[in-house]
PyMOL Python script that loads the backbone (N, CA, C, O; Angstrom):
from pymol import cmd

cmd.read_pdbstr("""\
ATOM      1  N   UNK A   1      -4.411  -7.437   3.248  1.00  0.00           N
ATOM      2  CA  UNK A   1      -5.238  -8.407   2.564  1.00  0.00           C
ATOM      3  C   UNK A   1      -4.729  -9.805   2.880  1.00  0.00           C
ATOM      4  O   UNK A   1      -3.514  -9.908   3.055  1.00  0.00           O
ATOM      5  N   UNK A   2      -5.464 -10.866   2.976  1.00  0.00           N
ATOM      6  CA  UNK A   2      -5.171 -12.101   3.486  1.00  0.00           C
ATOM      7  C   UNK A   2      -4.290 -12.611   2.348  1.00  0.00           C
ATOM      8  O   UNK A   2      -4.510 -12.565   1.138  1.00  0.00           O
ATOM      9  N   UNK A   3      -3.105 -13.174   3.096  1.00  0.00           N
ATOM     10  CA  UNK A   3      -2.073 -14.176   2.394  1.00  0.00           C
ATOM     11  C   UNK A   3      -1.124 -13.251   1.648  1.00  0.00           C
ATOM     12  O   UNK A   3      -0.004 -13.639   1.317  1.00  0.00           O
ATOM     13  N   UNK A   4      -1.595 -11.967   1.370  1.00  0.00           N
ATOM     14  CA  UNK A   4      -0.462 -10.741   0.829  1.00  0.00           C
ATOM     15  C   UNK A   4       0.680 -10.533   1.936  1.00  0.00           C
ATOM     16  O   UNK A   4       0.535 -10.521   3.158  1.00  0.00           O
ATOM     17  N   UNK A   5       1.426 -10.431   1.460  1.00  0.00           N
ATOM     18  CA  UNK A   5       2.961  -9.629   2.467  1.00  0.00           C
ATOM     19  C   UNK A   5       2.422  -8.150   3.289  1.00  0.00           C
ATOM     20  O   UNK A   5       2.197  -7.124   2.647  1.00  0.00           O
ATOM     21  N   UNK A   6       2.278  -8.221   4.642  1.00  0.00           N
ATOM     22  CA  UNK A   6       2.033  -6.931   5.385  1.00  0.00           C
ATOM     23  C   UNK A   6       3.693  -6.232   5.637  1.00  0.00           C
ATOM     24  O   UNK A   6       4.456  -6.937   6.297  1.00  0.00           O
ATOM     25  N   UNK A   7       4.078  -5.262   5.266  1.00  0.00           N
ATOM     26  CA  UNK A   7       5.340  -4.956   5.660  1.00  0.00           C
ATOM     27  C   UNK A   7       5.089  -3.788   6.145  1.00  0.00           C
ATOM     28  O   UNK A   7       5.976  -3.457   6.932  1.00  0.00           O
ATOM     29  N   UNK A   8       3.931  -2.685   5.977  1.00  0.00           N
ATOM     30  CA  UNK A   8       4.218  -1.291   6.358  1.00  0.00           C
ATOM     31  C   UNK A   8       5.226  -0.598   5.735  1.00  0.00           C
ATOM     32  O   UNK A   8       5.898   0.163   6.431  1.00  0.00           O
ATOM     33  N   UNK A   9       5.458  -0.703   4.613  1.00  0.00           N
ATOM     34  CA  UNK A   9       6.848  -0.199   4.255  1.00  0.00           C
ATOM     35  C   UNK A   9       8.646  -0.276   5.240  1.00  0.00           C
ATOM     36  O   UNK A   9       9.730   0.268   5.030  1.00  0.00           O
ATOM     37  N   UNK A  10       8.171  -1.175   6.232  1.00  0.00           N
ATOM     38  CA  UNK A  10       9.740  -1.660   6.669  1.00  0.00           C
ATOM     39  C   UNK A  10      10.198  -2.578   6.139  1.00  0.00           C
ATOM     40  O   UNK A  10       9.323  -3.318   5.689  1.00  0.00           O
ATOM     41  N   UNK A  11      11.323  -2.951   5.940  1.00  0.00           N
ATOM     42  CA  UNK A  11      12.277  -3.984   5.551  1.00  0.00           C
ATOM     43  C   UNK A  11      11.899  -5.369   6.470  1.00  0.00           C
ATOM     44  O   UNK A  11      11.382  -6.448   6.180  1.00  0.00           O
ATOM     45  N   UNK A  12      12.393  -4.812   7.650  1.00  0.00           N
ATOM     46  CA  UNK A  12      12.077  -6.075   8.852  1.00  0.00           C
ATOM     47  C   UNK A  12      10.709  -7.118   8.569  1.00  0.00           C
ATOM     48  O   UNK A  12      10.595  -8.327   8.771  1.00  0.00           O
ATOM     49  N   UNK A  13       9.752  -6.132   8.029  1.00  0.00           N
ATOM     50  CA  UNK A  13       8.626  -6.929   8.172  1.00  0.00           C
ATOM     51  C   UNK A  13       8.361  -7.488   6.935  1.00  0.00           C
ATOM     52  O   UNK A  13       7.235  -7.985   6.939  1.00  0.00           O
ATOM     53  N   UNK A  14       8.938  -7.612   5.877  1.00  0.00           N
ATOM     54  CA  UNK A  14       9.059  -8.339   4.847  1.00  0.00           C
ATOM     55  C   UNK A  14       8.563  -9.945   5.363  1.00  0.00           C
ATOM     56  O   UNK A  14       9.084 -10.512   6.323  1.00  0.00           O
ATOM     57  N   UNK A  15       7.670 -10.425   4.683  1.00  0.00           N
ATOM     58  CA  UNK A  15       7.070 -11.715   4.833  1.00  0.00           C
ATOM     59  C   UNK A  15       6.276 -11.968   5.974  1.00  0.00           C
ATOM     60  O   UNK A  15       6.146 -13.092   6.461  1.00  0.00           O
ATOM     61  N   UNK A  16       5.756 -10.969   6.399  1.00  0.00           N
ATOM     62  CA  UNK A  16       4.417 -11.385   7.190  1.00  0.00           C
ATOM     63  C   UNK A  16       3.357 -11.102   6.632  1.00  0.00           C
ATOM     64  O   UNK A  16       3.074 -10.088   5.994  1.00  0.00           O
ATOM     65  N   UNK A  17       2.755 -11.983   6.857  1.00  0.00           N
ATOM     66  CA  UNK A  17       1.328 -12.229   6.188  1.00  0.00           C
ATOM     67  C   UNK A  17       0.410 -12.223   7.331  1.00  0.00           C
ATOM     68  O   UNK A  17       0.718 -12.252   8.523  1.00  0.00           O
ATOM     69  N   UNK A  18      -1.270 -12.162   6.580  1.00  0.00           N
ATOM     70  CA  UNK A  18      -2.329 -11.869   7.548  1.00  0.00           C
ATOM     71  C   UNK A  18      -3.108 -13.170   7.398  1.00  0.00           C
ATOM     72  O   UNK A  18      -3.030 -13.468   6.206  1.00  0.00           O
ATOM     73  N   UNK A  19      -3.848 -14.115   8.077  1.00  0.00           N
ATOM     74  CA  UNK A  19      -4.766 -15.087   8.405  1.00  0.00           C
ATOM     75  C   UNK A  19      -6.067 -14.600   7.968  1.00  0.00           C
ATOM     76  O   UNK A  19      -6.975 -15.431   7.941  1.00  0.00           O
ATOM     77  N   UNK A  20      -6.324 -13.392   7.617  1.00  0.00           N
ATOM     78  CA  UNK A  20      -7.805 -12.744   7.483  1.00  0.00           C
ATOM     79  C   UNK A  20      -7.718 -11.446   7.347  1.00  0.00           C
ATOM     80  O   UNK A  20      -7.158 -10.659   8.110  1.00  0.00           O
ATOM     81  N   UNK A  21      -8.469 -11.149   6.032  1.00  0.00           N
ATOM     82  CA  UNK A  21      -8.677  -9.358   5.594  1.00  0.00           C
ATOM     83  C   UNK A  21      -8.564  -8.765   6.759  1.00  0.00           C
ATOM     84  O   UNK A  21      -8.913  -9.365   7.775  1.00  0.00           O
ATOM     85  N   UNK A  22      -8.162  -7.753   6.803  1.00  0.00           N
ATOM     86  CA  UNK A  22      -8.519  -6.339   7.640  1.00  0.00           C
ATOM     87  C   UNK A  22     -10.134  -6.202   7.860  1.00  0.00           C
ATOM     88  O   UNK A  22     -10.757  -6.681   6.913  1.00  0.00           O
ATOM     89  N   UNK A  23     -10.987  -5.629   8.947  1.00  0.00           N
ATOM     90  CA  UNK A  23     -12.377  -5.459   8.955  1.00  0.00           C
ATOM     91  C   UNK A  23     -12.706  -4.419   7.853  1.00  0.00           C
ATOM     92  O   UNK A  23     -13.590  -4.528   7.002  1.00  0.00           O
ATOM     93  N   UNK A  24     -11.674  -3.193   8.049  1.00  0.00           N
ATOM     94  CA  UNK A  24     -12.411  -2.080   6.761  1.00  0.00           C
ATOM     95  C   UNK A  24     -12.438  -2.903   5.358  1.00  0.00           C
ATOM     96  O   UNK A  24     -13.498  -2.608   4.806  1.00  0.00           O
ATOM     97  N   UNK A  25     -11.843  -3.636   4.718  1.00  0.00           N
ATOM     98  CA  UNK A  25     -11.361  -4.808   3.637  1.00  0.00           C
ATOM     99  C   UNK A  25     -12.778  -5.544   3.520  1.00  0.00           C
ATOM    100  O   UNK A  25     -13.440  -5.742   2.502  1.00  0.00           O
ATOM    101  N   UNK A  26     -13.103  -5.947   5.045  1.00  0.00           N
ATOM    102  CA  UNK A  26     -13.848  -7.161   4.718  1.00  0.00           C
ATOM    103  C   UNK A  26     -15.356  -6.057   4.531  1.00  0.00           C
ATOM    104  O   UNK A  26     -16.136  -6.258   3.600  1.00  0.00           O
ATOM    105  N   UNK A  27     -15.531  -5.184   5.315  1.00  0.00           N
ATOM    106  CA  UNK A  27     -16.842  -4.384   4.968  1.00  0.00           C
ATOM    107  C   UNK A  27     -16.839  -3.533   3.462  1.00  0.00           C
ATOM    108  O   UNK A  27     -17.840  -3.051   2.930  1.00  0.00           O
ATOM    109  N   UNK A  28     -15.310  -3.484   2.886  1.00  0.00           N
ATOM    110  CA  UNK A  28     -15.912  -2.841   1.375  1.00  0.00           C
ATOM    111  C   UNK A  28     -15.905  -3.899   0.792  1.00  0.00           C
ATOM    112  O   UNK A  28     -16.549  -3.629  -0.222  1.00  0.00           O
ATOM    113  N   UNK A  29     -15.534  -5.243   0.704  1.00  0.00           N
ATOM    114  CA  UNK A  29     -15.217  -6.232  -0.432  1.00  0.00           C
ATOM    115  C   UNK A  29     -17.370  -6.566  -0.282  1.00  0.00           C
ATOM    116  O   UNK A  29     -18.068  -6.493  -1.294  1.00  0.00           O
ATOM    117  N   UNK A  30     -17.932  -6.868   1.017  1.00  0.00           N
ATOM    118  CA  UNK A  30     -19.079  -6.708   1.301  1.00  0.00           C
ATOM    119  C   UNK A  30     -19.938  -5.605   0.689  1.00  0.00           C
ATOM    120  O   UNK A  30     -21.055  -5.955   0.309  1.00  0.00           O
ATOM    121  N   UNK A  31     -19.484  -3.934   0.487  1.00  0.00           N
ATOM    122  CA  UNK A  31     -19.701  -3.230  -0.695  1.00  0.00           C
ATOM    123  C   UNK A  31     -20.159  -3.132  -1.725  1.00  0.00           C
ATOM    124  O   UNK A  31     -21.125  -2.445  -2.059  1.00  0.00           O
ATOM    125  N   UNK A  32     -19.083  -4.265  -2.760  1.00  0.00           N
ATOM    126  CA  UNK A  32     -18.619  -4.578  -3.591  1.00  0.00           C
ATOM    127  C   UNK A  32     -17.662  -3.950  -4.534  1.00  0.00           C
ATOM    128  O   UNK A  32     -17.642  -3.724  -5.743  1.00  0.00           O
ATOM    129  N   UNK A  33     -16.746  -3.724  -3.356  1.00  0.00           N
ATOM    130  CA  UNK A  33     -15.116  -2.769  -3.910  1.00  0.00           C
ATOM    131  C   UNK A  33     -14.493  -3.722  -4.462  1.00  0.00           C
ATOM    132  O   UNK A  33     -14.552  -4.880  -4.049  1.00  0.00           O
ATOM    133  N   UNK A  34     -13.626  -3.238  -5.750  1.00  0.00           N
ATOM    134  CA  UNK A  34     -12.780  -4.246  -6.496  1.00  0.00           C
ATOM    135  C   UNK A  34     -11.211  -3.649  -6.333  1.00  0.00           C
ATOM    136  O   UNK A  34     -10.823  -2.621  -6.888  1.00  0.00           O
ATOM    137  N   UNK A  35     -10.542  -4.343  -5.621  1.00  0.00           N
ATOM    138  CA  UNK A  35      -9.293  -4.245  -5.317  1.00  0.00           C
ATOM    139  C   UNK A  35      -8.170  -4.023  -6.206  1.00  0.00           C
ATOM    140  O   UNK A  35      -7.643  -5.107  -5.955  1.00  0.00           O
ATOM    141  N   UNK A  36      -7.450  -3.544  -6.964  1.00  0.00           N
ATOM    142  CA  UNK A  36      -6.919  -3.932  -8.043  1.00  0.00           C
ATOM    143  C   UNK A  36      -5.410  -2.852  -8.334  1.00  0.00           C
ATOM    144  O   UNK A  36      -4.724  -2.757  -9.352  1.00  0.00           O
ATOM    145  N   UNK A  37      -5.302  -2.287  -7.261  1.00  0.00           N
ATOM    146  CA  UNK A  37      -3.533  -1.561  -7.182  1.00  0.00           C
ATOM    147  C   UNK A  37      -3.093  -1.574  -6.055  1.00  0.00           C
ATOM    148  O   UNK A  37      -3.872  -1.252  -5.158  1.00  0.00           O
ATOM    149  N   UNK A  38      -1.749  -1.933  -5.718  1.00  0.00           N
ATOM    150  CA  UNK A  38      -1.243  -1.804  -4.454  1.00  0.00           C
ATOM    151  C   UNK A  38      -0.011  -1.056  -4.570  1.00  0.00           C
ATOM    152  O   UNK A  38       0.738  -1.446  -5.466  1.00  0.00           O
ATOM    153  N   UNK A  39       0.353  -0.136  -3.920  1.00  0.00           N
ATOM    154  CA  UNK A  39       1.426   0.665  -4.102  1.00  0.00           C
ATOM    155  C   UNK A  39       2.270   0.781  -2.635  1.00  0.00           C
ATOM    156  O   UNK A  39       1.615   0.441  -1.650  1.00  0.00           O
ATOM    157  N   UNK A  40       3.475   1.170  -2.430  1.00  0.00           N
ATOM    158  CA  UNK A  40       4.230   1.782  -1.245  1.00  0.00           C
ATOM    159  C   UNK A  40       3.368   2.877  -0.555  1.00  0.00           C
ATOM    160  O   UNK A  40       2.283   3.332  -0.919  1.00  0.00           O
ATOM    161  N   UNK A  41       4.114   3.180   0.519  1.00  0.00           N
ATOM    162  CA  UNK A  41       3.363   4.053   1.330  1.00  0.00           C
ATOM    163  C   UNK A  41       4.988   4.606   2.162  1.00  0.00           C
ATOM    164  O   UNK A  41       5.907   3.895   2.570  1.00  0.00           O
ATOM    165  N   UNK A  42       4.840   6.242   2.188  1.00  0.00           N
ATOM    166  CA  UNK A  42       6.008   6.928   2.702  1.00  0.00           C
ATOM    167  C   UNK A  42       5.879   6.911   4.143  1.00  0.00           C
ATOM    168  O   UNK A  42       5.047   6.339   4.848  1.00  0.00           O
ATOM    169  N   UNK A  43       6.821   7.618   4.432  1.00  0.00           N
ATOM    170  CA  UNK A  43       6.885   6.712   6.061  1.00  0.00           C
ATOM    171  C   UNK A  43       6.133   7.668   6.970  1.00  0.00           C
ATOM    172  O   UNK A  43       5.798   7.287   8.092  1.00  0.00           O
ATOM    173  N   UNK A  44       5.817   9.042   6.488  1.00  0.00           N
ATOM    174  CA  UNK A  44       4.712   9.833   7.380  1.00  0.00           C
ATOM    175  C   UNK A  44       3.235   9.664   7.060  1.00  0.00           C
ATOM    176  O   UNK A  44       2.259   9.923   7.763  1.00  0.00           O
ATOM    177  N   UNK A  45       3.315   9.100   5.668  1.00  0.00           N
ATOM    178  CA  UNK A  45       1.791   8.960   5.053  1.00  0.00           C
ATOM    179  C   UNK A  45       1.558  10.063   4.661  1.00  0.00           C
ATOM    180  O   UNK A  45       0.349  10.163   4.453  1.00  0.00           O
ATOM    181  N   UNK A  46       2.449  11.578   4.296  1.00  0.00           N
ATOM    182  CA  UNK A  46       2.061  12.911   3.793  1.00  0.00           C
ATOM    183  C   UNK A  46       2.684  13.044   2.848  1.00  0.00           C
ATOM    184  O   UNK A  46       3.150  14.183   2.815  1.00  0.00           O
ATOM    185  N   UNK A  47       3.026  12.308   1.805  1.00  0.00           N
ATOM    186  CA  UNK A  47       3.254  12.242   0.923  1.00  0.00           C
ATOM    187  C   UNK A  47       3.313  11.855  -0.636  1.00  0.00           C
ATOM    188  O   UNK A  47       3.634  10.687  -0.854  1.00  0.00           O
ATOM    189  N   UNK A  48       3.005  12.807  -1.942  1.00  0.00           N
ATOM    190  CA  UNK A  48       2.723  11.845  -2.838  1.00  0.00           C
ATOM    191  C   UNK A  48       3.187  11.127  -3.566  1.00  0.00           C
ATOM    192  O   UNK A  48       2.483  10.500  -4.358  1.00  0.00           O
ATOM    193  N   UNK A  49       4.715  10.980  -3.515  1.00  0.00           N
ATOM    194  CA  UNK A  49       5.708  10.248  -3.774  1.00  0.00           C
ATOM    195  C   UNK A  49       6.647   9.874  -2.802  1.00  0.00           C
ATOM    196  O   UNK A  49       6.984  10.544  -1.826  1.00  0.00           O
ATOM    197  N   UNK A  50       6.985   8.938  -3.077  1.00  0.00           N
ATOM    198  CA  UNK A  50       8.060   8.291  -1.737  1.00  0.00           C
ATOM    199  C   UNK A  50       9.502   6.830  -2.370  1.00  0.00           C
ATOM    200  O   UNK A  50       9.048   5.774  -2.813  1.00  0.00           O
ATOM    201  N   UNK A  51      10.350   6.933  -2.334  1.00  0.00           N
ATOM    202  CA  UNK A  51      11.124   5.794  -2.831  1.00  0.00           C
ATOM    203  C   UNK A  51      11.365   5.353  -0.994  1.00  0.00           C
ATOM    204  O   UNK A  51      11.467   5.996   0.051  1.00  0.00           O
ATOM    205  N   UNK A  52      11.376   3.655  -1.450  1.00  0.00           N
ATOM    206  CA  UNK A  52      11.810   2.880  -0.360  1.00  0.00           C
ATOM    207  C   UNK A  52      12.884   1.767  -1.360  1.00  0.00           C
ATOM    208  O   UNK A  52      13.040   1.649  -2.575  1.00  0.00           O
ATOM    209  N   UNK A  53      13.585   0.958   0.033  1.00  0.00           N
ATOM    210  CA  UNK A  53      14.015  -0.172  -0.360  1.00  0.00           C
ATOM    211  C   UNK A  53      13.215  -0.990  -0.693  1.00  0.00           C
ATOM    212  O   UNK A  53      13.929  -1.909  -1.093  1.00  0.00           O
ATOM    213  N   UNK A  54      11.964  -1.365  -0.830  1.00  0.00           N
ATOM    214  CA  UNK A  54      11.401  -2.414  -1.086  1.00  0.00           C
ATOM    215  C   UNK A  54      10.607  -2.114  -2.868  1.00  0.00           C
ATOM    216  O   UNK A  54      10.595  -2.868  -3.841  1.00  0.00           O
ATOM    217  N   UNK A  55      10.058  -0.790  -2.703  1.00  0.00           N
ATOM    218  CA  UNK A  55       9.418  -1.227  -4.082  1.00  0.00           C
ATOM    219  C   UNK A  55      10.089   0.194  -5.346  1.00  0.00           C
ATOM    220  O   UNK A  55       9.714   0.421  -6.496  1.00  0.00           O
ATOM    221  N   UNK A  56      11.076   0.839  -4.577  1.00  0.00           N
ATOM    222  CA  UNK A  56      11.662   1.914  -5.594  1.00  0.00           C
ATOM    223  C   UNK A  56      11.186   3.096  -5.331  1.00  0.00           C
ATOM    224  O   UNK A  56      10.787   3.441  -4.219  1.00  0.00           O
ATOM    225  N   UNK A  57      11.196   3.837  -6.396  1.00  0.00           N
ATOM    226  CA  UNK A  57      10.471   4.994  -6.684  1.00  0.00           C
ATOM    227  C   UNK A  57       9.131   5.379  -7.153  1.00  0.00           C
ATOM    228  O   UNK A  57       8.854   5.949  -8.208  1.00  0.00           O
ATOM    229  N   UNK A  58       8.473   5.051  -6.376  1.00  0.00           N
ATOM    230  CA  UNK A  58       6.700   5.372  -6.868  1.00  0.00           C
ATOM    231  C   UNK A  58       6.379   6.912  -6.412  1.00  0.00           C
ATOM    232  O   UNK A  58       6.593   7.488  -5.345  1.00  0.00           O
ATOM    233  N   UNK A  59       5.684   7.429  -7.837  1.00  0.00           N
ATOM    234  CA  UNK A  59       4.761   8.564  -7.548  1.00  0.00           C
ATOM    235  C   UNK A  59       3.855   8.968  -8.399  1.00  0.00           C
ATOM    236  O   UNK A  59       3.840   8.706  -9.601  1.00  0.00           O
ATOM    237  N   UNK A  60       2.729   9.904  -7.534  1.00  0.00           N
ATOM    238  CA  UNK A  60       1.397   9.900  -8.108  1.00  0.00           C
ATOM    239  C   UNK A  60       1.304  10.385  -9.783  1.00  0.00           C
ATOM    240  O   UNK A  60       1.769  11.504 -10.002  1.00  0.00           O
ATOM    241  N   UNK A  61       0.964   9.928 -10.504  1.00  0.00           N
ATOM    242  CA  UNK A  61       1.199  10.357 -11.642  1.00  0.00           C
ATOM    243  C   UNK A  61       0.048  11.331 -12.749  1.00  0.00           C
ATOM    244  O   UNK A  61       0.079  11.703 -13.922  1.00  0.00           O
ATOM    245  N   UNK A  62      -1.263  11.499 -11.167  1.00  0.00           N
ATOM    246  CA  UNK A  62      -2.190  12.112 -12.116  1.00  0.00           C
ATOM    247  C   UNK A  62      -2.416  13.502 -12.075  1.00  0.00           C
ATOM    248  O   UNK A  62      -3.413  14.142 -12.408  1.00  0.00           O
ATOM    249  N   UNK A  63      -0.900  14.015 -11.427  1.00  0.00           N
ATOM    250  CA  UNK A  63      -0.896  15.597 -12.277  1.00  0.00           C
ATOM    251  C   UNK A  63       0.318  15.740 -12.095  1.00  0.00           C
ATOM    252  O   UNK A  63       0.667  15.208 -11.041  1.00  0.00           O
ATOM    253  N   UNK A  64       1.421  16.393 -12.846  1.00  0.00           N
ATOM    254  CA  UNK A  64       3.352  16.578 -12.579  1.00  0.00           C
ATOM    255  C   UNK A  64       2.851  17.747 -11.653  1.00  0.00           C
ATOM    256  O   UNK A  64       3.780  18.485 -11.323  1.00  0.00           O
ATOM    257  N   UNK A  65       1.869  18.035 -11.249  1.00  0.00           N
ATOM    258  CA  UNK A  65       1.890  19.390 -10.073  1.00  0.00           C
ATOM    259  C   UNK A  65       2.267  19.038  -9.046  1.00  0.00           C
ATOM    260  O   UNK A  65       2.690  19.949  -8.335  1.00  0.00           O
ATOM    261  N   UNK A  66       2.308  17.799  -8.531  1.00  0.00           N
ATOM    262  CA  UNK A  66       2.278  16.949  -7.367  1.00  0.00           C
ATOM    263  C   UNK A  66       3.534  16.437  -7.338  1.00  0.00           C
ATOM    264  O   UNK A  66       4.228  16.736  -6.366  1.00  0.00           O
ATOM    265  N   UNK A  67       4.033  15.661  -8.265  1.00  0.00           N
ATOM    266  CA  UNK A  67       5.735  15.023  -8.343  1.00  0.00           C
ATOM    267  C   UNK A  67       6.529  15.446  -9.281  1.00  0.00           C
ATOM    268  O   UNK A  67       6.115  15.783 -10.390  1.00  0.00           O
ATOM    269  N   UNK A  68       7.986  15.476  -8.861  1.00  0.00           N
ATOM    270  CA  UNK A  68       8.945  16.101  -9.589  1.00  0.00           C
ATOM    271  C   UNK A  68       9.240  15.138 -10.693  1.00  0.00           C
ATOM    272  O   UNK A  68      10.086  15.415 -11.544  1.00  0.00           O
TER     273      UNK A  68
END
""", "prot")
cmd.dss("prot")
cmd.show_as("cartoon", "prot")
cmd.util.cbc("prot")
cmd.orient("prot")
């Protein structure tokens, strides 16, 4: 999202920012999608919980079937 921190979940990339939404971004905000949680992302993307250095321990919380 424009002017948000892009990091991908690496450290390194801490403080880069984007000049302009993403196209999928700009065609749902066009939609009229309302943006309103941003969470970590694990480093294969197959996962529903993940701790990093940057934002802790996040996990999905809408069933304990899923996270310990």
């Amino acid at each position: 999202m424009k002017g948000l921190d892009l990091n991908g979940g690496f450290v390194g990339w801490v403080g880069n920012t984007s000049a302009e939404d993403a196209h999928i971004l700009q065609i749902l905000w066009n939609a009229g999608a309302v943006f309103y949680v941003r969470t970590t992302q694990p480093q294969t993307l197959m996962h529903l919980e993940t701790s990093s250095n940057l934002y802790g321990c996040v996990k999905v919380n809408m069933s304990s079937v899923f996270g310990s």
